[in-house]
N, C-alpha and C positions, 0 to 999 in steps of 0.2 A: 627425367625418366618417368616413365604413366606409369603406376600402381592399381593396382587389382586386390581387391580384398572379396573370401566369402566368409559370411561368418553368421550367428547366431541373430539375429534382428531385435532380441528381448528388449529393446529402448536402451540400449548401452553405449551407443553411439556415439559417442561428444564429438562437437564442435572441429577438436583438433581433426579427431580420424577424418573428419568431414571434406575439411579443406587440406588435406594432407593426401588425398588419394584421389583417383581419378573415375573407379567404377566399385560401386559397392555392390555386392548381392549377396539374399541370406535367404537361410533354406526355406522349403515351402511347405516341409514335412514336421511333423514332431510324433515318435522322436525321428530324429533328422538321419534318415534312411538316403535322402539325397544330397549328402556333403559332394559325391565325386561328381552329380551333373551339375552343381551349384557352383561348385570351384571351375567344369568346362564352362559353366552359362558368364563368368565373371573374365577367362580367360577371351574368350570369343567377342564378347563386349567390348573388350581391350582392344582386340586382334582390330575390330572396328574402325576406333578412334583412332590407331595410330596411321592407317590404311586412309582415310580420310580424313586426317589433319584434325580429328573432332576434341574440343578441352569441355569433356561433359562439366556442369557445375552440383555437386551434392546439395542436397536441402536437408536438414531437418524438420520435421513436421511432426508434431508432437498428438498423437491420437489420446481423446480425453474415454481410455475404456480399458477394464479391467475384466480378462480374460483366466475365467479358473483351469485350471491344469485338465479336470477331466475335460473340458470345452476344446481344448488344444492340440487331444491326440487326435492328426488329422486321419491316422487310419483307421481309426473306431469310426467317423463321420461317412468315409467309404464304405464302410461294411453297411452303415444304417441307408446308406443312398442307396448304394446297393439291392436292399431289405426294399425296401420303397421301390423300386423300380420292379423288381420280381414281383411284388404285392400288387401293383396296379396292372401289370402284364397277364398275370394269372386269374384277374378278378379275385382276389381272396382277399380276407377281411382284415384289415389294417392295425388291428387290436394287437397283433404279436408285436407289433416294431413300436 
């Protein structure tokens, strides 16, 4: 039977979950505002592989990089994109952001 997992990505991953399951997906937010399209984006993945016979293979890939918590909350990064986008739209002077 394919397994679907969605969960946190924080490098917590092991080896077992790896080979144990068939479609991993982790959220894209923090804090993680999108668990319920994470969990559709893992179930439709599924829906995929079993629709065309696909046996996806999980990887580990180990990122050599350390990510500080304010760096992480993705929606503070929106609001600054955001900021940036209004700043160069409006011509005004970039010093607030």
């Amino acid at each position: 039977m394919p397994i679907a997992v969605s969960l946190d990505l924080h490098g917590n991953i092991s080896r077992e979950l790896a080979e144990k399951t068939d479609v991993i997906t982790g959220f894209w937010t923090a804090p993680h505002t999108d668990s319920t399209q994470t969990k559709i984006r893992a179930l439709m993945h599924l829906i995929e592989c079993v629709k065309k016979g696909l046996k996806p293979r999980n990887v580990i890939i180990k990122v050599p990089i350390v990510l500080l918590d304010e760096f992480a909350v993705t929606h503070i990064l929106r609001v600054l994109n955001n900021l940036e986008a209004i700043s160069q739209h409006q011509h005004l002077s970039r010093t607030f952001i």
